[in-house]
C-alpha positions in Angstrom: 0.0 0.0 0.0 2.6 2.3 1.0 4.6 1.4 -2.3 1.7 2.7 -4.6 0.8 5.6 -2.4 4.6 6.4 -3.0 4.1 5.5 -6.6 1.3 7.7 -6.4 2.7 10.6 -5.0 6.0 10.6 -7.6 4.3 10.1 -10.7 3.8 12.9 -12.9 2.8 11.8 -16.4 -1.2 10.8 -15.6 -3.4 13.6 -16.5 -5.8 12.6 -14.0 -3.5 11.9 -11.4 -1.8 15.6 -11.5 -5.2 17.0 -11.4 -5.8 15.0 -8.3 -2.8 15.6 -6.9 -3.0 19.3 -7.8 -6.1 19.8 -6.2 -4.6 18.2 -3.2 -1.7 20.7 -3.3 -3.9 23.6 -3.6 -6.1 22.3 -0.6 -2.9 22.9 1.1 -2.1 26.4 -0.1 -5.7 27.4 0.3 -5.0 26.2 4.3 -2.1 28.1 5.2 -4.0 30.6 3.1 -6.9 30.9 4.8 -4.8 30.2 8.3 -3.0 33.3 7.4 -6.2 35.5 6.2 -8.6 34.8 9.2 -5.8 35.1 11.6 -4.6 38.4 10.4 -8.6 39.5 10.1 -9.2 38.8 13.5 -5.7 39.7 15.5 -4.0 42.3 13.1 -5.5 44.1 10.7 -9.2 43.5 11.6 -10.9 43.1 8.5 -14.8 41.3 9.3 -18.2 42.4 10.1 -19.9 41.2 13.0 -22.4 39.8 10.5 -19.7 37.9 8.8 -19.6 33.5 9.4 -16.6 33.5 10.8 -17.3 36.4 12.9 -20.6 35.0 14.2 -18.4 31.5 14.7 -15.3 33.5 16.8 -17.9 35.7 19.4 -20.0 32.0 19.9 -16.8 30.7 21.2 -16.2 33.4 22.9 -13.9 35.6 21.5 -14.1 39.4 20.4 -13.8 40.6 17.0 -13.2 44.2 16.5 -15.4 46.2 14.4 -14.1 48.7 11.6 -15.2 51.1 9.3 -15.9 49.9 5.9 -12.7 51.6 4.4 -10.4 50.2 7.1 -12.2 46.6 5.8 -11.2 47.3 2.1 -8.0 48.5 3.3 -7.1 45.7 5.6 -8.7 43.2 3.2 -6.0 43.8 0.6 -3.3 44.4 3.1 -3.9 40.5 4.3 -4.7 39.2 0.7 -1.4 40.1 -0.4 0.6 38.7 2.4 -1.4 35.6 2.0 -0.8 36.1 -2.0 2.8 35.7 -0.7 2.4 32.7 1.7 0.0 30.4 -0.6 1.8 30.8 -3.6 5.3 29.8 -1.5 3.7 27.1 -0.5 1.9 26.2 -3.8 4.9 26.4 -5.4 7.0 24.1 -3.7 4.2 21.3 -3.6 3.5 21.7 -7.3 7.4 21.4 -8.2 7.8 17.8 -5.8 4.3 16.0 -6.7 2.6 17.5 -9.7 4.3 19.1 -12.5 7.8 18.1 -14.2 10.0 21.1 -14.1 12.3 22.2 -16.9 10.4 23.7 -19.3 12.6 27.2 -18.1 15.5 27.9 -15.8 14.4 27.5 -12.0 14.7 31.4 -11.5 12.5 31.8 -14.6 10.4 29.2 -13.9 9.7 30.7 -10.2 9.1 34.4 -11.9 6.7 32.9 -14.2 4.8 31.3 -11.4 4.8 34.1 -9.4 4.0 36.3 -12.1 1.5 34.2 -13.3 0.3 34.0 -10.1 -0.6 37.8 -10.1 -3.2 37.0 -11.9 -4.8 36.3 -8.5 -5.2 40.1 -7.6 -8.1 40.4 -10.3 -10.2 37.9 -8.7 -9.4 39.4 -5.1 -9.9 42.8 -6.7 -13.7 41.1 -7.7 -13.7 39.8 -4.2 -13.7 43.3 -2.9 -16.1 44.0 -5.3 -18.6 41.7 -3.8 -17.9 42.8 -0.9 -18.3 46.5 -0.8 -20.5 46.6 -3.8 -22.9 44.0 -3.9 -22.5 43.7 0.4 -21.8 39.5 0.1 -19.7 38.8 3.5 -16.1 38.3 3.3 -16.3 34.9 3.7 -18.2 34.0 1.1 -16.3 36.5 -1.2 -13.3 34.8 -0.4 -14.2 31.4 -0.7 -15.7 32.1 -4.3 -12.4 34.1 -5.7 -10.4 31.0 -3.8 -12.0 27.8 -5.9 -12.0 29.6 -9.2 -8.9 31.2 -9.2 -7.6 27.5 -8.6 -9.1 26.6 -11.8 -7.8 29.2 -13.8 -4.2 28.5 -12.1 -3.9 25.2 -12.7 -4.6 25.3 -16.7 -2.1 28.6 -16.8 0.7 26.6 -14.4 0.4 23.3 -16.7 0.8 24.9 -20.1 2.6 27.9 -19.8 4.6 27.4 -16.5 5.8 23.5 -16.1 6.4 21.1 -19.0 2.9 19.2 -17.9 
């Protein structure tokens, strides 16, 4: 069992595999992602309404969550987003280079600028998130977790073909 899981975990040719394993990856990034963002929300740069789910979820256990104005919420929002941008794509990186994609499609230092720089891509759906948020009122929370699953999509098709050699 171990054999194949190792088997598993190495193998980088089956389509259906890396998306698996991808997806598994990005679980991960999205994780220390989130980890950072709600920490930094709640402790740092306070960045949710009372109304928000994860809000409601820290004052039920008994915690306080400070309450700001709307332009200190877009302004802390971003702040956080892009040290998370940061964070996640670190970690994202580094799982997609030992389990999912073959490198050497570029140089390591270009290959690591195009996956950042790919990765900036990410700042239009957090720009929409904010969007969401101060336009349209949805909570952070779900704003987040929306520009979070599709931006993975995106990421993964630009990663595969432009990024690694597949």
């Amino acid at each position: 069992m171990a054999s194949r899981i190792g088997a598993f975990l190495k193998g980088k040719d089956s389509p259906v595999a890396q998306l698996v394993k991808y997806v598994m990856c990005g679980g991960m990034s999205v994780a220390v992602d989130q980890a950072v963002f709600y920490l930094l929300a709640w402790l740092a740069l306070p960045c949710l309404r009372s109304s928000d789910p994860a809000a409601r979820f820290l004052e039920w256990a008994g915690f306080a969550v400070q309450s700001v104005s709307e332009a200190e919420l877009a302004r802390n929002y971003w702040i956080i987003k892009g040290i998370c941008f940061l964070a996640s794509n670190a970690v994202v990186y580094t799982l997609n280079v030992l389990f999912v994609f073959k490198p050497g499609r570029h140089r390591k230092p270009v290959e690591i600028l195009l996956f950042f720089g790919t990765s900036l891509f990410q700042f239009f759906f957090i720009w929409l998130g904010g969007v969401l948020i101060t336009v349209y009122n949805w909570e952070v929370t779900y704003s987040n977790v929306t520009m979070l699953m599709v931006s993975m999509m995106i990421n993964y098709l630009i990663r595969k073909k432009l990024v690694f050699k597949g």
